[in-house]
KEVO-280089 format. One record per residue (C-alpha): residue in three letters; x, y, z; residue number from 1. Coordinates in pm, 1 decimal, padded with zeros to 6 digits. Each point is the difference from the previous one (the first is absolute). Layout:
<pts>
{code=ALA&x=X&y=Y&z=Z&pos=NUM}
...
</pts>
This chain:
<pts>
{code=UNK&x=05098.0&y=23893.3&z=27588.5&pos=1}
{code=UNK&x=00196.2&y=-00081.8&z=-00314.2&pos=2}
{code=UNK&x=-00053.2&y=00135.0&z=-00334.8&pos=3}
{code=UNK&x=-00040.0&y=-00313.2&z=-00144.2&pos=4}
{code=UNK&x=-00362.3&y=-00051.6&z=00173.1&pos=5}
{code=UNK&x=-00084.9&y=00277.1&z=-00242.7&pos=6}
{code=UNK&x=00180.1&y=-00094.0&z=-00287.6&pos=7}
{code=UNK&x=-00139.5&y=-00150.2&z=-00336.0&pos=8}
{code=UNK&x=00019.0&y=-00381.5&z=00051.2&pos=9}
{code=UNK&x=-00169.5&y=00056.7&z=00386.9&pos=10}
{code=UNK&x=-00299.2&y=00170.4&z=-00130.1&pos=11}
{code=UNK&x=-00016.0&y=-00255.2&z=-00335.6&pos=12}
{code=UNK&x=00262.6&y=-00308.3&z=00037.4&pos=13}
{code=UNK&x=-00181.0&y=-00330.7&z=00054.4&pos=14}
{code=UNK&x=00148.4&y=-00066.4&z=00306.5&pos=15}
{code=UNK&x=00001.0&y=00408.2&z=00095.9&pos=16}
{code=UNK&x=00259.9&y=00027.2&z=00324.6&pos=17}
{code=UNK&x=-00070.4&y=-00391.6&z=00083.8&pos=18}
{code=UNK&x=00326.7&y=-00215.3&z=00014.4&pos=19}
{code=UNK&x=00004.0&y=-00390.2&z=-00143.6&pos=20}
{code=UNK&x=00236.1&y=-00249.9&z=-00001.3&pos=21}
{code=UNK&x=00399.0&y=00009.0&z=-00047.8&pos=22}
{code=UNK&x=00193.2&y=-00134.1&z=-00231.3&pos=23}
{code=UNK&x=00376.2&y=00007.3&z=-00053.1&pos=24}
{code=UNK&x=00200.3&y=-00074.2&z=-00317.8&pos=25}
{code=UNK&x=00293.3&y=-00054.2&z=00030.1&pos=26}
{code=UNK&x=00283.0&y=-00130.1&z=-00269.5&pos=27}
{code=UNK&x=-00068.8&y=-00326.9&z=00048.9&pos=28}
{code=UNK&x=-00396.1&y=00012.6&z=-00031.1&pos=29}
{code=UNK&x=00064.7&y=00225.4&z=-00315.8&pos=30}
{code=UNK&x=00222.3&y=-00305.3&z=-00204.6&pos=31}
{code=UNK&x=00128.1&y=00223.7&z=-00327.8&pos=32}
{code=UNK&x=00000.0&y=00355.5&z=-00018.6&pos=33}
{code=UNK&x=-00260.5&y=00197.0&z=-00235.7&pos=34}
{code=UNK&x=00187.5&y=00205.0&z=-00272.9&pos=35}
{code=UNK&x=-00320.8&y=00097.9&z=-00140.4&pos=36}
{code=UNK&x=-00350.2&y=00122.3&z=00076.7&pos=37}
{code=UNK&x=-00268.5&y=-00191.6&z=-00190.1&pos=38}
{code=UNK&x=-00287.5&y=-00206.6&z=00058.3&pos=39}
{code=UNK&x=00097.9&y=-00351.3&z=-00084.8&pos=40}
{code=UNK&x=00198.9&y=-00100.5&z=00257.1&pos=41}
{code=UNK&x=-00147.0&y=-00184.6&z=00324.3&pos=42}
{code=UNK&x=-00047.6&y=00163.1&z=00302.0&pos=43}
{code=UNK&x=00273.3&y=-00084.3&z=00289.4&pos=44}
{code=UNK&x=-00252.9&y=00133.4&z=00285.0&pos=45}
{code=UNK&x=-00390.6&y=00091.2&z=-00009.2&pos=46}
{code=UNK&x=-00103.5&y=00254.7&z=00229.2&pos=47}
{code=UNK&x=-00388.4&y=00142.3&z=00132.0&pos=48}
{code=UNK&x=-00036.9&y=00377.4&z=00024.3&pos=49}
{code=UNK&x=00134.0&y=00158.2&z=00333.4&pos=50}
{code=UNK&x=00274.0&y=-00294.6&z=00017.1&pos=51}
{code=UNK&x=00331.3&y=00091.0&z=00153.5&pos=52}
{code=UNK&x=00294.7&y=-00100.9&z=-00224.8&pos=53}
{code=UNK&x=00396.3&y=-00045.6&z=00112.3&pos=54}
{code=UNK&x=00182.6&y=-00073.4&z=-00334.2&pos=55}
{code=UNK&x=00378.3&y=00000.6&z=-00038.9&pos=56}
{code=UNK&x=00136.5&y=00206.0&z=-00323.8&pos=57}
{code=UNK&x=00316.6&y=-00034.7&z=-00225.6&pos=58}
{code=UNK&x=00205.7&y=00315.7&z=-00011.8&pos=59}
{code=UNK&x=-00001.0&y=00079.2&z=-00393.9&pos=60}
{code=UNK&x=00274.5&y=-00195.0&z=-00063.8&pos=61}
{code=UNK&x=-00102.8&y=-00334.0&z=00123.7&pos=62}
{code=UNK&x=00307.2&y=00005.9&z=00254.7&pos=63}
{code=UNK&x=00261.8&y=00018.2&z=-00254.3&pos=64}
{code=UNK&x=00164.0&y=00287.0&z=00058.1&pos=65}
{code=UNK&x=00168.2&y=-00115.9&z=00373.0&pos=66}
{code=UNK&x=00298.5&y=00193.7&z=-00029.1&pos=67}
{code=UNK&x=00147.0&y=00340.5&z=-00139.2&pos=68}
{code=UNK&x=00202.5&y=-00261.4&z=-00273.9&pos=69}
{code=UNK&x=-00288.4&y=-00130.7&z=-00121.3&pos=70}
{code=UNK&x=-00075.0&y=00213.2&z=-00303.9&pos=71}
{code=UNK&x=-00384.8&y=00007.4&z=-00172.0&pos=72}
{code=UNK&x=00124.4&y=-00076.5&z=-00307.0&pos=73}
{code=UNK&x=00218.0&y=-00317.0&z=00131.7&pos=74}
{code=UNK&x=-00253.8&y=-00140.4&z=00217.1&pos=75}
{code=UNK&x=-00349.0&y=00105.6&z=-00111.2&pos=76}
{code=UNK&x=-00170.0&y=-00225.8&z=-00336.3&pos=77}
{code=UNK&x=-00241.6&y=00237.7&z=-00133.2&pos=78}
{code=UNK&x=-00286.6&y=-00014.7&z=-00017.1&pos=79}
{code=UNK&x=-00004.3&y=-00162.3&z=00336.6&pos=80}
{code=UNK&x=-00054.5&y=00297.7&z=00205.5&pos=81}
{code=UNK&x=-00212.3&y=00126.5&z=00295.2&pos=82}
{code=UNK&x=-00166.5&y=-00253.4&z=00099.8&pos=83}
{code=UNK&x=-00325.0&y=-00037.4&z=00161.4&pos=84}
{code=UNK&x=-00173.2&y=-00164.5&z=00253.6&pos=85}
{code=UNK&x=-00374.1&y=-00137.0&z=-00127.8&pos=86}
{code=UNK&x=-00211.5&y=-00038.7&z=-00174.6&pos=87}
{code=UNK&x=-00244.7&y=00039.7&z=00316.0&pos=88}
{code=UNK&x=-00351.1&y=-00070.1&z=-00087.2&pos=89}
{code=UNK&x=-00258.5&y=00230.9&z=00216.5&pos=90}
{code=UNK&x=-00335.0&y=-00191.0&z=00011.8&pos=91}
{code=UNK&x=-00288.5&y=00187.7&z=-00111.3&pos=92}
{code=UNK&x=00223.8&y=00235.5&z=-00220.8&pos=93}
{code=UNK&x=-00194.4&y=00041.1&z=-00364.9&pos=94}
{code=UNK&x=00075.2&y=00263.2&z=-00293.3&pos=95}
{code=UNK&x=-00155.4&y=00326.8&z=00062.7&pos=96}
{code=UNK&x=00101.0&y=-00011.8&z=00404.6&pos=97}
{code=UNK&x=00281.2&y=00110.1&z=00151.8&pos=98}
{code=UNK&x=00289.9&y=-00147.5&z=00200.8&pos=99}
{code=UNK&x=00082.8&y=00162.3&z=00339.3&pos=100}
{code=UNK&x=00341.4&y=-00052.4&z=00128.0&pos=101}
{code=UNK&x=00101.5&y=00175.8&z=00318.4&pos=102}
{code=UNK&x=00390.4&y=00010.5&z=00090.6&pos=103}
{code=UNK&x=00001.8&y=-00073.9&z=00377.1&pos=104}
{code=UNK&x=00427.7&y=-00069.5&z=00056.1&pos=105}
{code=UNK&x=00335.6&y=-00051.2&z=-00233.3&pos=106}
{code=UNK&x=00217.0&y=-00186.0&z=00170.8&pos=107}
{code=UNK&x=00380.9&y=-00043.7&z=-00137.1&pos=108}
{code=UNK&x=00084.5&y=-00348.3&z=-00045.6&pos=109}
{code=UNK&x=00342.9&y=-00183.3&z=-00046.2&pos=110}
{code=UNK&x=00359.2&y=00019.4&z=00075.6&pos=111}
{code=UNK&x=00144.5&y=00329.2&z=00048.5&pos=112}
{code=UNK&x=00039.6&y=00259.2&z=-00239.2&pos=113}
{code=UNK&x=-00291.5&y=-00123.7&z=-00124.4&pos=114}
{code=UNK&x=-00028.8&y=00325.8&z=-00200.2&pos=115}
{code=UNK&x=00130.9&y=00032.8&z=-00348.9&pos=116}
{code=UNK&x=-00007.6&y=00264.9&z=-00249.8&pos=117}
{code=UNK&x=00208.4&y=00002.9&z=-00343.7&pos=118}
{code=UNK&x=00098.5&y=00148.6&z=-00335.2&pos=119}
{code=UNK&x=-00087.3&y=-00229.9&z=-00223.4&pos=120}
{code=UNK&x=00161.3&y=00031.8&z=-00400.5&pos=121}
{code=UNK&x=-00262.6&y=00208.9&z=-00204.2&pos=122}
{code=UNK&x=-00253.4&y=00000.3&z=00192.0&pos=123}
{code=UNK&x=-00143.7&y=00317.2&z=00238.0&pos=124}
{code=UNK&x=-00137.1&y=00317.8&z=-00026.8&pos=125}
{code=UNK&x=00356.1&y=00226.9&z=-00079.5&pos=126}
{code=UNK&x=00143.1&y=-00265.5&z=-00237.5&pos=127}
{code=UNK&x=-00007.8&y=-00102.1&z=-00331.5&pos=128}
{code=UNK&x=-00246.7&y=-00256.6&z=-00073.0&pos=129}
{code=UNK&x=00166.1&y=-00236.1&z=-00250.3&pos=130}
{code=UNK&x=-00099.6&y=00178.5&z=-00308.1&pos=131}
{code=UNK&x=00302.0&y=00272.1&z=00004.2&pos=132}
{code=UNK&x=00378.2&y=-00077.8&z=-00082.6&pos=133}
{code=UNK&x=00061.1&y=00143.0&z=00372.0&pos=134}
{code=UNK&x=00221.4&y=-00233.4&z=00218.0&pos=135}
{code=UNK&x=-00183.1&y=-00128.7&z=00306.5&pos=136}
{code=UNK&x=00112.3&y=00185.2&z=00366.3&pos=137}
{code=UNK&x=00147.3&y=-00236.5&z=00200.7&pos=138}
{code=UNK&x=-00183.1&y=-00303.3&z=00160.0&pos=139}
{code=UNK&x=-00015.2&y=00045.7&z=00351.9&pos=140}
{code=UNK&x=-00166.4&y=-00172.8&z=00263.2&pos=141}
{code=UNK&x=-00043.0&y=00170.3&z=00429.4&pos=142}
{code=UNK&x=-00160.3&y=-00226.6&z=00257.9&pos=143}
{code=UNK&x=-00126.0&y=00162.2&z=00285.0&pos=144}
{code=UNK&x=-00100.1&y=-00094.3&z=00370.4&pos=145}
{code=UNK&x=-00419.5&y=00003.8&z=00009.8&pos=146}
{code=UNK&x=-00166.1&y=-00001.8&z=00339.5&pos=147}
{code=UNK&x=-00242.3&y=00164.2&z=00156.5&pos=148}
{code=UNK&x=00203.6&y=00244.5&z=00129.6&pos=149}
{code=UNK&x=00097.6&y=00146.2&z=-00315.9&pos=150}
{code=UNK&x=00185.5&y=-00074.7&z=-00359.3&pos=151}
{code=UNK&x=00391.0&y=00021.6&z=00066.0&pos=152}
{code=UNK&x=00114.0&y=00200.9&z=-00316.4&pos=153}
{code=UNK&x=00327.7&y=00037.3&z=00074.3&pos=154}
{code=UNK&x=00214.8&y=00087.0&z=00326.5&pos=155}
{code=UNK&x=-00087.8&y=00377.5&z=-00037.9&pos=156}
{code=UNK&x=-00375.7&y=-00075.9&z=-00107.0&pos=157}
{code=UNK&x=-00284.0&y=-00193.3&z=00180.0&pos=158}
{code=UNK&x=-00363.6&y=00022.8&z=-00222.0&pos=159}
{code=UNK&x=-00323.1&y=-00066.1&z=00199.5&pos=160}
{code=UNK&x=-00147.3&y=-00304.9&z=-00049.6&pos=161}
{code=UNK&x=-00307.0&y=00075.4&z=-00237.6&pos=162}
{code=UNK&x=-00107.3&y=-00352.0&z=-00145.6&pos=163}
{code=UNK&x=-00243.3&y=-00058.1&z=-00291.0&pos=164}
{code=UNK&x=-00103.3&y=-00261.1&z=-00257.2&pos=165}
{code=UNK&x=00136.7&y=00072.1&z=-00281.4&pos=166}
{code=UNK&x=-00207.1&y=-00228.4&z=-00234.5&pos=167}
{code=UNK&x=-00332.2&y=-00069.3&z=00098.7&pos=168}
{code=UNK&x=-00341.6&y=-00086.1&z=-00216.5&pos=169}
{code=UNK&x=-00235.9&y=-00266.6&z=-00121.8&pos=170}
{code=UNK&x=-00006.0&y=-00185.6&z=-00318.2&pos=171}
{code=UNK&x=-00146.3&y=00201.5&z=-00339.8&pos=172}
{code=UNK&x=-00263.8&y=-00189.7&z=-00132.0&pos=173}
{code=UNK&x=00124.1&y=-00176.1&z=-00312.9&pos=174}
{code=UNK&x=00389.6&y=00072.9&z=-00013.9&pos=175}
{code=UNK&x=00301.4&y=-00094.8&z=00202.4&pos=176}
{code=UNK&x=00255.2&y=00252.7&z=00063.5&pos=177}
{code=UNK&x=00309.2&y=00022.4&z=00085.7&pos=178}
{code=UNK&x=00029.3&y=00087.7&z=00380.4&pos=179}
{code=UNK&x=00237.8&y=00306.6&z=-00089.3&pos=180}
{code=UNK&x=-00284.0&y=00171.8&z=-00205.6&pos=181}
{code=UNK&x=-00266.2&y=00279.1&z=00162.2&pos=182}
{code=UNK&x=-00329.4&y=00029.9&z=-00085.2&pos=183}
{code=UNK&x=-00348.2&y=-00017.6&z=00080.1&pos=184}
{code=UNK&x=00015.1&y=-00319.9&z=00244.5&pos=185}
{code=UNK&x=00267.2&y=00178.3&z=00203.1&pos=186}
{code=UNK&x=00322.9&y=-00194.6&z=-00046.6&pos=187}
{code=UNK&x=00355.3&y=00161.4&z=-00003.6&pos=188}
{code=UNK&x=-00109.6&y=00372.9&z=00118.6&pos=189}
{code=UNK&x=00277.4&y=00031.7&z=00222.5&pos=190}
{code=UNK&x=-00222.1&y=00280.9&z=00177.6&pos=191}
{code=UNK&x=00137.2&y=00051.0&z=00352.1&pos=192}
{code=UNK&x=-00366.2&y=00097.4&z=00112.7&pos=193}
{code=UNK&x=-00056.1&y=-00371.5&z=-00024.5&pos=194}
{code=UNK&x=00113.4&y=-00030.6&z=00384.0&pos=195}
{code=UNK&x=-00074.2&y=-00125.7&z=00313.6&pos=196}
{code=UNK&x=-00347.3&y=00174.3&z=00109.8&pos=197}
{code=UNK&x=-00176.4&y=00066.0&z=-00336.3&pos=198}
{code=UNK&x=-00309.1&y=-00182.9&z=-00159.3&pos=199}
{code=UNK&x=00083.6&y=-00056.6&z=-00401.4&pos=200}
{code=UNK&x=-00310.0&y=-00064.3&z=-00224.7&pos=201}
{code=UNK&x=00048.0&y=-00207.3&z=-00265.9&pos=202}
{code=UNK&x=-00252.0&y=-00082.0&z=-00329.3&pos=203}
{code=UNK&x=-00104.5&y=-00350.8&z=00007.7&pos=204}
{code=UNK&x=00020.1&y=-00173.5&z=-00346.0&pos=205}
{code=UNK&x=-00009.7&y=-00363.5&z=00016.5&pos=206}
{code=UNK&x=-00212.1&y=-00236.9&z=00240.1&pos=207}
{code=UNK&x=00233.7&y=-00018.4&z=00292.7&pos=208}
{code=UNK&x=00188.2&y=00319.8&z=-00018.0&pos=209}
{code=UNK&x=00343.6&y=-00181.6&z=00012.0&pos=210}
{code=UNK&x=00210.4&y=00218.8&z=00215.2&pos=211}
{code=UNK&x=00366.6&y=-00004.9&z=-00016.2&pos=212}
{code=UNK&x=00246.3&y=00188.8&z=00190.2&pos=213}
{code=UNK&x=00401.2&y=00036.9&z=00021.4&pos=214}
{code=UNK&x=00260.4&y=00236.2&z=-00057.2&pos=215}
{code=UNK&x=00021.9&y=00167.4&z=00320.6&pos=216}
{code=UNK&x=00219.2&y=00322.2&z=00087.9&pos=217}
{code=UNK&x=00180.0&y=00150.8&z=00337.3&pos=218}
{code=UNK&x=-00028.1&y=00325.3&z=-00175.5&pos=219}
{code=UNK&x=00009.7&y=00165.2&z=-00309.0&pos=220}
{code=UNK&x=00011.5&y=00359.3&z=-00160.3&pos=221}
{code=UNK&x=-00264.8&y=00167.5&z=-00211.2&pos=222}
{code=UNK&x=00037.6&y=-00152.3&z=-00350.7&pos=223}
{code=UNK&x=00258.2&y=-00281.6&z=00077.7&pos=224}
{code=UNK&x=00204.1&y=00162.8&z=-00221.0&pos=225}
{code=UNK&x=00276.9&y=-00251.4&z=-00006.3&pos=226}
{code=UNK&x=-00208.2&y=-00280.2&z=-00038.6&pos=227}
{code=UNK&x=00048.6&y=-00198.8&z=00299.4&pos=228}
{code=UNK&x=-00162.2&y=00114.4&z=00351.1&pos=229}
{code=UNK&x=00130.4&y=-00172.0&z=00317.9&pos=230}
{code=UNK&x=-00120.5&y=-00346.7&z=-00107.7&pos=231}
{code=UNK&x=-00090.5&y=-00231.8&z=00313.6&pos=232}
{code=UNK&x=-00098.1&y=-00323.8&z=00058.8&pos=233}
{code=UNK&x=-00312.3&y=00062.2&z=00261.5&pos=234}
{code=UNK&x=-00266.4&y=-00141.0&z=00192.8&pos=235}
{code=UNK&x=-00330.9&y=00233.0&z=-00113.9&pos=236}
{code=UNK&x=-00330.2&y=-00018.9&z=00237.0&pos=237}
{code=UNK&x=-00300.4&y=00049.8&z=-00161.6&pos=238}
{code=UNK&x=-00384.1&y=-00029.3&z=-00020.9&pos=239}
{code=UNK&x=-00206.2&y=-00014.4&z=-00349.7&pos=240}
{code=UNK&x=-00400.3&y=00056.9&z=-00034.6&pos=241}
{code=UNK&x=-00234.4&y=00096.1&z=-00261.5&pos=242}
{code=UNK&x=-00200.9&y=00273.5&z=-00103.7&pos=243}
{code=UNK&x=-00266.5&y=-00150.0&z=-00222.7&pos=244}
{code=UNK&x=-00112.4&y=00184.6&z=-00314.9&pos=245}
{code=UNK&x=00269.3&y=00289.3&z=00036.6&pos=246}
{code=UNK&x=00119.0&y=00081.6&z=-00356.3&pos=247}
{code=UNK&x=00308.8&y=00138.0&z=00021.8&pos=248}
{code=UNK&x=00262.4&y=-00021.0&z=-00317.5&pos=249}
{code=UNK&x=00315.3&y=00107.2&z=00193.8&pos=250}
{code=UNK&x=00129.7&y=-00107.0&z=00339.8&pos=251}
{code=UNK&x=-00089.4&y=00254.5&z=00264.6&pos=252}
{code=UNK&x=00172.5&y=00048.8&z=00334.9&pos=253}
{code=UNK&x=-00179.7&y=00117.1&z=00292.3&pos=254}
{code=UNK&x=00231.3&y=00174.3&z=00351.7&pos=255}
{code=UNK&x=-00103.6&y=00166.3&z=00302.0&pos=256}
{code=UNK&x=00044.5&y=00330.5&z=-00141.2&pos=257}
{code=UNK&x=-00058.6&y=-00061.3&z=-00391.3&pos=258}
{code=UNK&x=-00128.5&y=-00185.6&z=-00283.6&pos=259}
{code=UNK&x=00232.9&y=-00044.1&z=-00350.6&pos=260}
{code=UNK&x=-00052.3&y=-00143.1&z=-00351.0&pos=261}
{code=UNK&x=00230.2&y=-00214.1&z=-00148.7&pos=262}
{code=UNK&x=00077.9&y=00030.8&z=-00346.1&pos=263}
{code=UNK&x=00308.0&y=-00201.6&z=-00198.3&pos=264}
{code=UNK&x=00104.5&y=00057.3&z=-00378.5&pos=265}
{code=UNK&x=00222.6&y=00150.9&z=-00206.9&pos=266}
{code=UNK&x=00073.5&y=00241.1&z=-00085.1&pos=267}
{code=UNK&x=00025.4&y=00137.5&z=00316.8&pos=268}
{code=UNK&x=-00281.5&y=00276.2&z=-00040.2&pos=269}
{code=UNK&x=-00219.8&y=-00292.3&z=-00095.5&pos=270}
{code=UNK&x=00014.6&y=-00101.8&z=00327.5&pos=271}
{code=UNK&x=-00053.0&y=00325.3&z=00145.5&pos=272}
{code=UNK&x=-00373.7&y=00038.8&z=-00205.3&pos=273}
{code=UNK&x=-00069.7&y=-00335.9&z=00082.9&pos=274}
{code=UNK&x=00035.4&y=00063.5&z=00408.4&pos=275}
{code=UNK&x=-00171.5&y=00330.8&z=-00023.1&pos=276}
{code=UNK&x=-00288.2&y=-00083.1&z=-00177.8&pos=277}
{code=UNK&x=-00096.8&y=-00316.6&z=00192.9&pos=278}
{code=UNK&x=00030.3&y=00246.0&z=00323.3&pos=279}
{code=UNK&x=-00241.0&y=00270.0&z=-00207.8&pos=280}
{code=UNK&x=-00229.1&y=-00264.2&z=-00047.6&pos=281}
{code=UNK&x=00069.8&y=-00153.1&z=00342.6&pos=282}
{code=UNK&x=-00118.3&y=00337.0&z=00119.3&pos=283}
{code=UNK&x=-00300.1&y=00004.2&z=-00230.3&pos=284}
{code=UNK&x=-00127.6&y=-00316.5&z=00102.4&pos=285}
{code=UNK&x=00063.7&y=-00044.1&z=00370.5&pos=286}
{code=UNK&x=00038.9&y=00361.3&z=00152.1&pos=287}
{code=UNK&x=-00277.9&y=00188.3&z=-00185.9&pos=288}
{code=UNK&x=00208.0&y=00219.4&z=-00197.1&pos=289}
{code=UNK&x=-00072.3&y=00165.0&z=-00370.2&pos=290}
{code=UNK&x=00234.4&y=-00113.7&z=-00264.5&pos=291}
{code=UNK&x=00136.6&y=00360.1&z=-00052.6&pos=292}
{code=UNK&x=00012.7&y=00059.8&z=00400.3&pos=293}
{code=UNK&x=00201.9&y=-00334.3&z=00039.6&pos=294}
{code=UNK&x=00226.1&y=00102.8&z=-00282.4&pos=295}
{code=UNK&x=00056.6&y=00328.0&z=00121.8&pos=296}
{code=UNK&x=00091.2&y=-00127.4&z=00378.1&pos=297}
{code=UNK&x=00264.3&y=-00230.7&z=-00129.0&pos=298}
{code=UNK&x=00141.8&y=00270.9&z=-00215.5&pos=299}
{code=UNK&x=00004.7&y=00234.0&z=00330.6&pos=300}
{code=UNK&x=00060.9&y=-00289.5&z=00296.2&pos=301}
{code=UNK&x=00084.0&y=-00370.3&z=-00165.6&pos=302}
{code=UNK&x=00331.6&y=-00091.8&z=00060.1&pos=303}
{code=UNK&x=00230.2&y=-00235.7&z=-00171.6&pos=304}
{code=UNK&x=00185.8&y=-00291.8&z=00068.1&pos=305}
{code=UNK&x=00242.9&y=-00187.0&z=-00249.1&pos=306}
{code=UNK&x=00063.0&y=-00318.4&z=00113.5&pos=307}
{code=UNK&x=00260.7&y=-00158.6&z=-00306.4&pos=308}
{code=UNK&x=00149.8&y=00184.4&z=-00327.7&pos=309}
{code=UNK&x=00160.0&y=-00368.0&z=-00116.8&pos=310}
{code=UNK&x=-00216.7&y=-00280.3&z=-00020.9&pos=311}
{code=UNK&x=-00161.6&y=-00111.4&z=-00365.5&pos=312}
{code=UNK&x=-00279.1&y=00287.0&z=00136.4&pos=313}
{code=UNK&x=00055.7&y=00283.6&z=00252.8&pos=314}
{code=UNK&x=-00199.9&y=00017.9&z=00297.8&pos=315}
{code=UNK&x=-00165.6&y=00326.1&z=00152.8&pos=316}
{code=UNK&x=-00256.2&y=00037.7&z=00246.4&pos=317}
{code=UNK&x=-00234.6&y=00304.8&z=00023.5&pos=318}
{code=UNK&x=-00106.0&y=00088.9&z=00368.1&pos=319}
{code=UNK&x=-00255.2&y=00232.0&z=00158.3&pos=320}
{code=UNK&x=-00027.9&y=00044.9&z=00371.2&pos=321}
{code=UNK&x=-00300.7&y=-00082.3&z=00187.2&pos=322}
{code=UNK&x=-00028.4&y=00288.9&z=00133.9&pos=323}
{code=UNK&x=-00120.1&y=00169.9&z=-00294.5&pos=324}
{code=UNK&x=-00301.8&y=-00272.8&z=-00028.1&pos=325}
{code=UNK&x=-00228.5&y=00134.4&z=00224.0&pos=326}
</pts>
């Protein structure tokens, strides 16, 4: 038997383990790209809890970068990055619920390489950031074969395929943000736990939920310290429900083997209270633990997880197995 029978959203999702309809977005169905996450726009698809969703996904470039010529800062008009697929309204969906979003497949899309990662002029996590009189390094760009047989590096170097989403959320209540910034709706986390097989939680703020997705990855390092992951156009399988009444202020993630908190802010150690607490209290509330018992186990057996150190807010995710949760 699976895991999942037994994970959160089967014992409290709407539509528990039950499968609904499919759906697939694709380029065409979407029209324009989203650049931001907000609640104003209109939806491009409405989905029921336990629906099945094939949507097709920009790399974070919008398909600009096609060759190892084409440099970011000749091709790319700022702020007209990573875009998204959505908004996706989930019927049902009110503040105080949360959204359920399980990764089922990533599928590379595209001409090959349809992997690209670059240097890109002041931006990245070993660079000057535009405020110092240090030149720039050098703009580079790599493209890279992605299939499911692995990322081609270089001649000397194949990296296993290990796909995510690297921006992923619903829409904050009032504001709309810019689809590069992390925060409490999810959004650019770049956290490579965000991967085929795991359940992610997210807080529910406006009627709806909104969900938007993009920015996928063929694999990227703790940190993406450059900046720039293996970006990929994909195809990304999923299937959303709801877990009424859940008040969570942080995405979650759920796996076989482990649960995390997501935290995103700046300064980095920001982040780091922000993940840890909501897994105290996540302990607390769900897993009958004492405040000063939960505390102590993630001092002793939590484990950390930094998803980005350069987006407008770093993203870290605190994780406890489940095997310390009785």
């Amino acid at each position: 038997m699976s895991w999942k029978a037994s994970s959160i959203v089967a014992r409290r999702g709407i539509a528990g383990r039950s499968v609904g309809s499919c759906h697939r977005l694709d380029e065409a169905r979407q029209g324009k790209w989203a650049y931001v996450y907000g609640p104003y726009a209109e939806p491009v698809l409405r989905v029921r809890p336990g629906d099945v969703l094939e949507i097709e996904t920009a790399d974070a470039f919008g398909g600009a970068i096609r060759t190892e010529a084409d440099l970011p800062s000749k091709v790319l008009e700022m702020p007209w990055v990573n875009p998204q697929a959505g908004p996706i309204a989930v019927e049902g969906a009110e503040k105080g619920d949360a959204l359920v979003v399980e990764i089922l497949d990533i599928e590379p899309r595209g001409p090959q390489p349809a992997g690209t990662t670059a240097l890109i002029p002041e931006f990245g996590g070993l660079v000057a950031n535009g405020q110092l009189l240090n030149p720039p390094l050098p703009e580079r760009v790599k493209k890279m074969e992605v299939t499911r047989a692995g990322v081609r590096f270089s001649e000397r170097i194949t990296l296993p395929y290990a796909p995510f989403i690297g921006t992923l959320g619903v829409s904050p209540e009032l504001e709309a943000v810019s689809s590069l910034q992390p925060d409490y709706w999810g959004g650019n986390m770049d956290l490579p736990d965000v991967a085929p097989g795991a359940i992610v939680y997210f807080p529910v703020r406006r009627a709806e939920a909104y969900l938007y997705l993009g920015d996928c990855h063929g694999c990227q390092g703790d940190g993406e310290i450059c900046g720039v992951a293996v970006e990929i156009p994909a195809t990304v399988t999923l299937r959303v429900d709801l877990i009424k009444g859940w008040h969570i202020a942080w995405p979650r993630l759920e796996t076989e083997t482990q649960i995390m908190s997501i935290g995103s802010a700046r300064p980095m150690e920001d982040a780091v209270r922000i993940a840890y607490r909501d897994l105290v209290r996540w302990l607390v509330d769900e897993y009958g633990f004492e405040e000063t018992e939960a505390y102590f186990l993630c001092t002793q057996a939590g484990r950390m997880r930094v998803g980005n150190v350069v987006d407008p807010n770093y993203t870290v995710a605190a994780a406890m197995a489940k095997a310390h949760l009785g």
